[in-house]
C-alpha positions, 0 to 999 in steps of 0.5 A: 500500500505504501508503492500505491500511496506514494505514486498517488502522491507523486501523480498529484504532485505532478499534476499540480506542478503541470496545472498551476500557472508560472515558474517555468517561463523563460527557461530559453537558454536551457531549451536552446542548450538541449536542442543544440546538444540534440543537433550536435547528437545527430551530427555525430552519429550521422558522420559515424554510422550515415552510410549504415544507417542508410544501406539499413533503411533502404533495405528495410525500405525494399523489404515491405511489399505493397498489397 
């Protein structure tokens, strides 16, 4: 009973957190930080593994037959 009554707790707390107005405005610098870490993710990896990821798309591309 204690698991349930603290995942309450927690639901309730989050809903509040999500419902109530203010507090989170102008938080831009950390979304322009987290969005430029995404880009700079996707670089890396496109430069590591592009031409396998692409060779793996293409083939599951072909692998799906049209009814």
């Amino acid at each position: 009973m204690a698991l349930r009554t603290s995942a309450r707790q927690l639901m309730t707390s989050v809903y509040v957190r999500i419902t109530t107005p203010g507090g989170d405005e102008g938080d831009v610098p950390g979304w322009v930080l987290i969005t430029l870490m995404t880009a700079g993710l996707v670089a890396v990896l496109w430069t590591a593994a592009g031409d396998k990821l692409g060779n793996l798309l293409n083939t599951a591309l072909d692998s799906v037959t049209p009814k």
